[in-house]
C-alpha positions in Angstrom: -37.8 36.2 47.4 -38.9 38.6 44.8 -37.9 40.0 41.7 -39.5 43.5 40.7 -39.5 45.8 37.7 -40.2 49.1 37.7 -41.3 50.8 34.2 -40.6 54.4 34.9 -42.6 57.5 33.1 -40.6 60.6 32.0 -40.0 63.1 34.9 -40.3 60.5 37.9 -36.4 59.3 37.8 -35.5 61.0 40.7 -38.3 59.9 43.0 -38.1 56.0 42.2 -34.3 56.6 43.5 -34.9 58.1 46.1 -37.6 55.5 46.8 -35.4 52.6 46.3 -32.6 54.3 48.5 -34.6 54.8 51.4 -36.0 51.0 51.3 -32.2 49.9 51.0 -32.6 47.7 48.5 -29.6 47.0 45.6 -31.5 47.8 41.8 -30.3 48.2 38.4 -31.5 51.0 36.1 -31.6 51.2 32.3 -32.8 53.6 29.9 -36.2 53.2 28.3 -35.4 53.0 24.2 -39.3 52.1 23.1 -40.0 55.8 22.8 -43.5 55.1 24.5 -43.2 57.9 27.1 -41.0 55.5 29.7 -37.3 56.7 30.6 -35.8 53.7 32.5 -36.7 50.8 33.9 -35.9 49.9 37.4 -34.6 46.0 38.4 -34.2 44.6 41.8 -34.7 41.9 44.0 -36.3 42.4 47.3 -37.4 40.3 50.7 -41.3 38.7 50.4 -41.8 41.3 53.2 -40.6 44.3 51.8 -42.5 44.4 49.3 -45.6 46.1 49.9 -44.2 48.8 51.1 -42.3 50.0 48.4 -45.1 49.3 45.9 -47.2 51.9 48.5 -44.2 54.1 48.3 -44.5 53.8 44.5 -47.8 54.2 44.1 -48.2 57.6 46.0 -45.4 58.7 44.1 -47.5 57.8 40.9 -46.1 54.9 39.4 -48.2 52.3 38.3 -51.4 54.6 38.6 -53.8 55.2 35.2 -50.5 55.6 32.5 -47.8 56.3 34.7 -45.8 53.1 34.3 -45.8 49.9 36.1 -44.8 47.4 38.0 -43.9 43.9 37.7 -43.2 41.8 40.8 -42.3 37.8 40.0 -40.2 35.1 41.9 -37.1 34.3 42.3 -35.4 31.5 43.0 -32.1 32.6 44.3 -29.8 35.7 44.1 -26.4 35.2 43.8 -24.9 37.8 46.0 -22.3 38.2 49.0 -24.0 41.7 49.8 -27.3 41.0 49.4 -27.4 37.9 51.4 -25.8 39.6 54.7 -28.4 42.0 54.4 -30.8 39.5 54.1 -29.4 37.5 57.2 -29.6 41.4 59.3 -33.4 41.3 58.4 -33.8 38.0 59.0 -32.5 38.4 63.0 -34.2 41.8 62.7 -37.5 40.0 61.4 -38.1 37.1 64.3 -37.6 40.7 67.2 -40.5 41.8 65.2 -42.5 38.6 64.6 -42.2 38.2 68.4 -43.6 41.8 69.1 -46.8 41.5 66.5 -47.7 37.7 65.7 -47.8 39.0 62.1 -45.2 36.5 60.6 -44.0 36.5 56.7 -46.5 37.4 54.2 -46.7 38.2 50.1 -47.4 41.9 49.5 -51.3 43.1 49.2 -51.0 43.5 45.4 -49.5 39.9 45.2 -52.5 38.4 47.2 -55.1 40.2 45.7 -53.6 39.4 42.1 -53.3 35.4 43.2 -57.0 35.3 44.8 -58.3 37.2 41.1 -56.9 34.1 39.0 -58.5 31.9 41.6 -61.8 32.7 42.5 -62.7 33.5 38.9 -65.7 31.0 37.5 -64.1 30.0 34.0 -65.1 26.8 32.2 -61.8 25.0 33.3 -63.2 25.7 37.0 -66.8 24.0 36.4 -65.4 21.2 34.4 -62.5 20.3 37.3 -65.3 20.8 39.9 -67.8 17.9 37.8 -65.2 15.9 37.3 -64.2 15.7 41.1 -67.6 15.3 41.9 -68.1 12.3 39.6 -65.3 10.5 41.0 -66.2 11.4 44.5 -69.4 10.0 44.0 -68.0 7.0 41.9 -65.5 6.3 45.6 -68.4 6.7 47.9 -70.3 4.0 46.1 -67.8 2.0 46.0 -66.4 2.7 49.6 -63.0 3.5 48.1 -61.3 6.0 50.5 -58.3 5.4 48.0 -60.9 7.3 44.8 -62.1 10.0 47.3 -58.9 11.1 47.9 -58.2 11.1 44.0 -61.4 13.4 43.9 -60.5 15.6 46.3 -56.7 16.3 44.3 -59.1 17.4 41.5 -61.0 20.2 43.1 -60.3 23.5 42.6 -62.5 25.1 45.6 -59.8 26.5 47.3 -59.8 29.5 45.4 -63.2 31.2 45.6 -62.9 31.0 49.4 -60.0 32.8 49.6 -61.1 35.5 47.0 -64.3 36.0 49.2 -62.0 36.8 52.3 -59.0 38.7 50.2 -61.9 41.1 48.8 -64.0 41.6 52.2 -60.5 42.3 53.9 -58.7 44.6 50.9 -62.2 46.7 50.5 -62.6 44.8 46.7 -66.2 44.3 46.3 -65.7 43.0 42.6 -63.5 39.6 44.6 -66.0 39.3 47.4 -68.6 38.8 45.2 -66.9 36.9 42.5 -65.5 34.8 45.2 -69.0 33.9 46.7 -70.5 33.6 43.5 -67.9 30.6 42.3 -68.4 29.5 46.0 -71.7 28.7 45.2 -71.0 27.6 41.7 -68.9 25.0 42.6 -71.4 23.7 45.3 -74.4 23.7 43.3 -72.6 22.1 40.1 -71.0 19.2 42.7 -74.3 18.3 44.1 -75.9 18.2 40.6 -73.1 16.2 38.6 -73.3 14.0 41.5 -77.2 13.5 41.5 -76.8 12.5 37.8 -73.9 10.4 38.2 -76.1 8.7 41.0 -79.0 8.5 39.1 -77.3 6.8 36.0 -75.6 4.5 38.3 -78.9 3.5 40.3 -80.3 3.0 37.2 -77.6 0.9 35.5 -75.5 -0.8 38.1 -76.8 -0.5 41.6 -80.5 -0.2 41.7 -81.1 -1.4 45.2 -78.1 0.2 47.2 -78.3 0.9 50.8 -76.7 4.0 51.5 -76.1 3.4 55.1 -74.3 0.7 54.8 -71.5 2.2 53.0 -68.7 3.3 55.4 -67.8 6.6 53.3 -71.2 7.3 53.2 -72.5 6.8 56.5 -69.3 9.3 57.5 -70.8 12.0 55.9 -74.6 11.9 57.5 -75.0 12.8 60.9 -71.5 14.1 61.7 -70.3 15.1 65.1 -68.6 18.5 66.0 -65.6 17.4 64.9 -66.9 18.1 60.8 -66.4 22.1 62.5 -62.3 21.6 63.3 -61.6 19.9 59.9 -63.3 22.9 58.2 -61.6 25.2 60.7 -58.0 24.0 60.1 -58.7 23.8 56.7 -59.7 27.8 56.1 -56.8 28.8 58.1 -54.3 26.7 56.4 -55.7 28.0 53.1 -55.1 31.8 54.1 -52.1 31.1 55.4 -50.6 29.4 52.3 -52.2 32.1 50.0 -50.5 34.7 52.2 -46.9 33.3 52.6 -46.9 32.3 48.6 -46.6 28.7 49.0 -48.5 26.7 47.1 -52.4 25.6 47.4 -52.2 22.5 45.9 -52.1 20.6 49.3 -53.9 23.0 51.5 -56.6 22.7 48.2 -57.7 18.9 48.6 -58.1 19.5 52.8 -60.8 21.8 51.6 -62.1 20.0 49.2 -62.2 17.1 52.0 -64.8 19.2 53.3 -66.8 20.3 50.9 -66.8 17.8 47.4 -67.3 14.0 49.5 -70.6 15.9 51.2 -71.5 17.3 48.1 -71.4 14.0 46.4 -73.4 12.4 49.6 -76.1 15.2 48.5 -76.2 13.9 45.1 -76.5 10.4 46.2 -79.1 11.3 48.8 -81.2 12.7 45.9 -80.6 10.3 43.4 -81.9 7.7 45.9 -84.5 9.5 47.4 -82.8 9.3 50.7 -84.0 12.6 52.0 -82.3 12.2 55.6 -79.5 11.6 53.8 -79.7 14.4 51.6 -80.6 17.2 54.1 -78.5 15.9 56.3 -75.4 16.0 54.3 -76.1 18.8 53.4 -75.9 20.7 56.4 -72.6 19.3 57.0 -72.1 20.7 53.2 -72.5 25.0 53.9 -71.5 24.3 57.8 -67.9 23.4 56.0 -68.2 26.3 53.6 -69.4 28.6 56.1 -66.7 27.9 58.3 -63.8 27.8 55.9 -65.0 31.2 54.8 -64.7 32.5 58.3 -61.5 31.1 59.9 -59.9 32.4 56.2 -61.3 36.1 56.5 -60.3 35.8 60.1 -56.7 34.7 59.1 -56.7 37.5 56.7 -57.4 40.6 59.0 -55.0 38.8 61.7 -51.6 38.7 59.4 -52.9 42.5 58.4 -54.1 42.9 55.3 -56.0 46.4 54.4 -57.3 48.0 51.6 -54.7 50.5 49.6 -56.2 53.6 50.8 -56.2 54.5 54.6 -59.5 56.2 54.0 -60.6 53.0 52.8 -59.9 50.6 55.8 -63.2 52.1 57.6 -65.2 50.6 55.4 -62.9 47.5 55.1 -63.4 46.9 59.1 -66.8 47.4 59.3 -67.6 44.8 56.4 -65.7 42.5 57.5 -66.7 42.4 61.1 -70.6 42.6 59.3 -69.6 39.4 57.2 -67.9 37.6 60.4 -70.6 38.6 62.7 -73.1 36.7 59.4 -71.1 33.8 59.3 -70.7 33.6 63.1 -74.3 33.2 63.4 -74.8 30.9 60.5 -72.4 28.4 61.9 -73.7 28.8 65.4 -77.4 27.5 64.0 -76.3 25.3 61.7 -74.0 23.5 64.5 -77.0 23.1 66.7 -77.8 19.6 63.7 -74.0 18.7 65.1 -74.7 19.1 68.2 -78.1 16.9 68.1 -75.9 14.4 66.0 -72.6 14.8 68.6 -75.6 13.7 71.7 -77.1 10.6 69.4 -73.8 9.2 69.1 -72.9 9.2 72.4 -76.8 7.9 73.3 -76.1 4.9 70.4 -72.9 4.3 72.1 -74.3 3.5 75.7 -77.0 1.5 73.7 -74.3 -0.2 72.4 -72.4 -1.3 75.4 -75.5 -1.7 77.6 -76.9 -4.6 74.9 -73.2 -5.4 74.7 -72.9 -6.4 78.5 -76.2 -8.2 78.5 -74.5 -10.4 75.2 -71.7 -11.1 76.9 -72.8 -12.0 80.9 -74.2 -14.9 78.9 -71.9 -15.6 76.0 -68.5 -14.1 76.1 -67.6 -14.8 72.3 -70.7 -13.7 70.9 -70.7 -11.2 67.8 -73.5 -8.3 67.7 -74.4 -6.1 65.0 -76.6 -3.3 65.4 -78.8 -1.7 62.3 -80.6 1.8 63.0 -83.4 3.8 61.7 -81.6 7.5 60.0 -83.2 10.7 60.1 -82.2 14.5 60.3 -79.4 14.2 62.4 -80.9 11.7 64.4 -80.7 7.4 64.6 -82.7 5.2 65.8 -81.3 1.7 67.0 -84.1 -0.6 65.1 -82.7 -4.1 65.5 -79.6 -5.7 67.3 -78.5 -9.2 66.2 -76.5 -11.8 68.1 -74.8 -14.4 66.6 -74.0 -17.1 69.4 -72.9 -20.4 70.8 -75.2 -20.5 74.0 -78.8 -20.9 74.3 -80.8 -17.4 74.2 -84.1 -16.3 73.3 -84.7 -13.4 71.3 -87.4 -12.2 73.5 -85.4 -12.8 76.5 -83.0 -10.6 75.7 -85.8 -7.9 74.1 -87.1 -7.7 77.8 -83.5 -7.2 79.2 -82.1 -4.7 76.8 -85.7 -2.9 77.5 -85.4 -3.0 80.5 -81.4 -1.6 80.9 -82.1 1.3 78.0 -85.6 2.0 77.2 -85.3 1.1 74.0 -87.7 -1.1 72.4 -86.1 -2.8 69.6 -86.5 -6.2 67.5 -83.6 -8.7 68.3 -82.0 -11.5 66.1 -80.5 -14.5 67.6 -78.4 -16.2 65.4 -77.8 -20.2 67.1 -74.1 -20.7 65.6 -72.7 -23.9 66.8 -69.2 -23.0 67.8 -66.3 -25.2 69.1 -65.1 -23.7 72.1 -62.2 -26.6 72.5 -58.6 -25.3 73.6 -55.6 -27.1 71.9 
């Protein structure tokens, strides 16, 4: 529901009437008394999806244009009116015919959006210092494998809105929010990887000089991902377009994208600080193959509930830079997946390594325990050295030659002689 108000210029009475009349909507009208050139001011409330027309309506009949009054358009939170909510209950039956027919669904006027993505997607100093300070605590969680204090980082991050002002601008023909949107994109990537590196650096230094990366479960999550990194950044674009468009709010849909962006950013940092550069590159990729494809399944999202530029004339040019952009970012995901698909086909290979050596353990010794450690590099891992921890008498090079010889993998084996009681009560 929306509430608008209509600052009318001397001379255009008559057509704001005649405006309002044919939309069917119930307004209010009172004279103008500031003596600025303004003769009434039009009040009304309106359906989310009846708005856009009638600010198109208003617009070609010159309101809001240069210095020919404006328009204000707010929420409200209820009306409290017999007449107004039949109607609304017509367009509502009236509204799910035509949601059936186009797909196009409930969605804030063009003005609204473009208005919402401007305060979003702009760089200010409140947008750098949220994004360090999510970083920093990111970093702080994946050190200490607190999934608990990742979360908390991700609540922080305000990186939902320079995605969506990159695909509101390349959709609406707004060159000025593209490239504001990309440029805080990139802001708030290149400022979470470097507070992170320092953070990392300080905390190498200080606390944990001699940390293994890899051996940190939130950590190891974010190097060598499978293809599955692509549908959380998927779902997360589309759910950010579709909150922006239907008004709700982005606070929610805000920390699934900064799921996929700030912990992998941090993992940068970390990778840096240690001089881990697997780890680094590697997280990396994961980093702009989340960015890329948020950016895409949003401007996607976009054209789909049909948002154009204000002018017809204009939507040419809208079309054909947004097909350009999707037909760059299409690309760019399609080479940077071919790391997740390399990492998708080493997991898999690791995980018939793993229950090859584990069916060899356990011919011999059912209750044995075996731990595996493996050598990282770009998107690839190594199996280095399995370790058994048993009850029953085995030799390390036995069991070298047999996992050998079932996998092809030449790897250094640990035997660990535990002397177990294997009594039953």
């Amino acid at each position: 529901m929306r509430f608008v108000q209509v600052t009318v210029p001397e001379g255009k009475h008559d057509k704001v009437i005649s405006i309002l009349d044919e939309a069917e909507v119930e307004y209010s009208a009172v004279e103008e008394a500031s003596d600025r050139r303004y003769s009434h001011v039009f009040s009304f409330p309106a359906q989310i999806d009846e708005i856009e027309s009638i600010l198109d309506s208003l617009r070609a009949a010159g309101i809001g244009n240069e210095n020919e009054g404006h328009v204000v358009v707010s929420e409200a939170q209820a009306v409290v009116s017999e007449e107004f909510e039949e109607k609304e209950n017509e367009e509502d039956e009236e509204g799910d015919e035509d949601e059936e027919d186009n797909g196009s669904g409930e969605r804030i006027a063009r003005d609204e959006i473009k208005a919402t993505a401007r305060g979003l997607s702009r760089s200010t100093p409140n947008y750098v210092i949220f994004t360090i300070v999510s970083a920093v605590v990111a970093t702080a969680g994946l050190i200490e494998n607190s999934a608990a204090v990742v979360v908390g980082s991700m609540v922080i991050a305000p990186l939902i809105g320079p995605a969506m002002g990159a695909s509101v601008g390349s959709v609406i023909n707004d060159e000025k929010l593209f490239r504001d949107g990309v440029k805080a994109q990139f802001i708030g990537v290149f400022v979470s990887i470097a507070a992170a590196a320092v953070f990392a650096l300080v905390a190498r230094l200080v606390v944990a000089p001699e940390l293994d990366l890899l051996l940190i479960q939130q950590i190891a999550e974010r190097v060598n991902p499978g293809l599955l990194a692509l549908g959380i950044a998927l779902g997360a674009g589309v759910a950010g377009a579709l909150s922006l468009t239907s008004g709700a709010s982005a606070a929610l849909v805000g920390v699934m994208i900064a799921v996929a962006l700030i912990p992998p950013a941090a993992t940068v940092g970390l990778g840096i600080a240690y001089v881990r550069p697997a780890v680094a590159a590697s997280a990396l990729v994961l980093t702009l193959v989340n960015l890329l494809c948020i950016s895409l399944a949003s401007l996607i999202t976009l054209w789909l509930k049909g948002y154009r530029p204000e002018k017809w004339y204009e939507e040419k040019h809208a079309r054909r830079a947004t097909l350009k952009r999707v037909g760059v970012l299409v690309v760019a995901v399609f080479v940077l997946t071919g790391f997740l698909v390399a990492s998708t086909v080493d997991q898999r290979a690791n995980a018939s390594f793993e229950d090859e050596v584990e069916g060899i353990v356990f011919g011999t010794d059912a209750e044995a325990s075996v731990e595996y450690t493996y050598t990282v590099g770009f998107f690839v891992t190594s199996p280095e050295t399995v370790t058994v921890h048993t009850g029953e008498e085995m030799t390390a090079e036995g069991l070298a030659s047999n996992i050998e010889a079932a996998t092809g993998e030449s790897v250094e084996v640990v035997v660990v002689r535990q002397d177990i009681d294997r009594s039953r009560p």
